[in-house]
N, C-alpha and C positions, 0 to 999 in steps of 0.2 A: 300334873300330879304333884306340884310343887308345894303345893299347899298342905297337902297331908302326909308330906314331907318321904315319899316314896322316888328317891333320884333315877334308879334302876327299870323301874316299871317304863312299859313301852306300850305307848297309847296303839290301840287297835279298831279302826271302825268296820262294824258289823251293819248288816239291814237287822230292820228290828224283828225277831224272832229266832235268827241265825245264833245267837248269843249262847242260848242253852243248850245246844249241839256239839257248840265249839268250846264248853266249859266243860262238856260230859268226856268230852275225849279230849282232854289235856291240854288243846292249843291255847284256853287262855285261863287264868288265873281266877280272874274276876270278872264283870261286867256288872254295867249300869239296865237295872231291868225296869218293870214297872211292878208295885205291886199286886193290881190286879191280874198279871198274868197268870194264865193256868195252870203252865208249868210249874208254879211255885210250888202247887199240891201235888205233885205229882213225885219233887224231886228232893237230896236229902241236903241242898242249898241252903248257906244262911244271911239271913239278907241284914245286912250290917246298916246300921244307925249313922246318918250324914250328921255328925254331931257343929261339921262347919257349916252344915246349910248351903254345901257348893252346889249341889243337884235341887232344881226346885220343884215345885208340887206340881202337882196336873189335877188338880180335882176335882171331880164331877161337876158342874155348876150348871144349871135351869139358864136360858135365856130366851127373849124372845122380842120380837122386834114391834117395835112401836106401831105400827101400821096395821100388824096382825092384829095386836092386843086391843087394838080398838074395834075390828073386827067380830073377835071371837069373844071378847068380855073380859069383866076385870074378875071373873071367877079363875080365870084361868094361872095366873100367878101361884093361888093357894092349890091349886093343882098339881101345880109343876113343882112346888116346895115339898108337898106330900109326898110326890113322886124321888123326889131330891132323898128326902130323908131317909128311903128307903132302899139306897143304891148305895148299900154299906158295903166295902174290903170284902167279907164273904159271901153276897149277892153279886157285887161283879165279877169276882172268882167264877162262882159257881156257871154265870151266864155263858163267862168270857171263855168257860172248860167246854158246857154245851156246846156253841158254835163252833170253834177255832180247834176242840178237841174231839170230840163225839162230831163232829159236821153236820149239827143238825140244824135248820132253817134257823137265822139268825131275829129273823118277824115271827116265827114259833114260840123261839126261847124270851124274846121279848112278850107277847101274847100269853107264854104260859106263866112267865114271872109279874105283867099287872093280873091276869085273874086270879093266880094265888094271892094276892096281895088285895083282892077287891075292887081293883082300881076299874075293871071293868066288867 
């Protein structure tokens, strides 16, 4: 934490979801979340700006392997970018609240978010 110049702070590792349990009842100050997690909506958290760029991205990205993609066609790229475009901050929230929150089938909540969406 040297960097963001906090001498005091005492590094804690969590499994990932342990984190906002253990922020809601005092054991830790802060943690490193994601922000699609569900908890986010749920809690009165504020999720602070890496202005050093210490923490890096995880962003949704399309991929798909060469072997398939000659397989299944070169349509398939403009697919999976359409699909891409549409797996915004409050669409993974939303999804990531269904399964992991509400426990509802995780091939549901994917099935119900492309046929809202058209895709099928």
């Amino acid at each position: 934490m040297e960097s963001y110049d906090l001498p005091n702070m005492k590094l804690r590792t969590l499994s990932i979801g342990l984190n906002y349990g253990a922020i809601e009842r005092g054991e830790i100050q802060a943690a490193d979340v994601f922000t699609t997690d569900p908890q986010l909506l749920r809690s009165d958290l504020v999720v602070l700006e890496d202005n050093l760029k210490l923490f890096g991205f995880q962003n949704v990205s399309p991929a798909i392997r060469k072997d398939t993609l000659a397989r299944v066609g070169d349509d398939v790229p403009d697919a999976l970018n359409q699909l891409s475009a549409l797996l915004t901050l409050d669409a993974m929230q939303a999804m990531n609240e269904a399964a992991a929150i509400n426990r509802l089938d995780p091939a549901q909540v994917a099935k119900k978010f492309l046929s809202a969406n058209n895709l099928i």
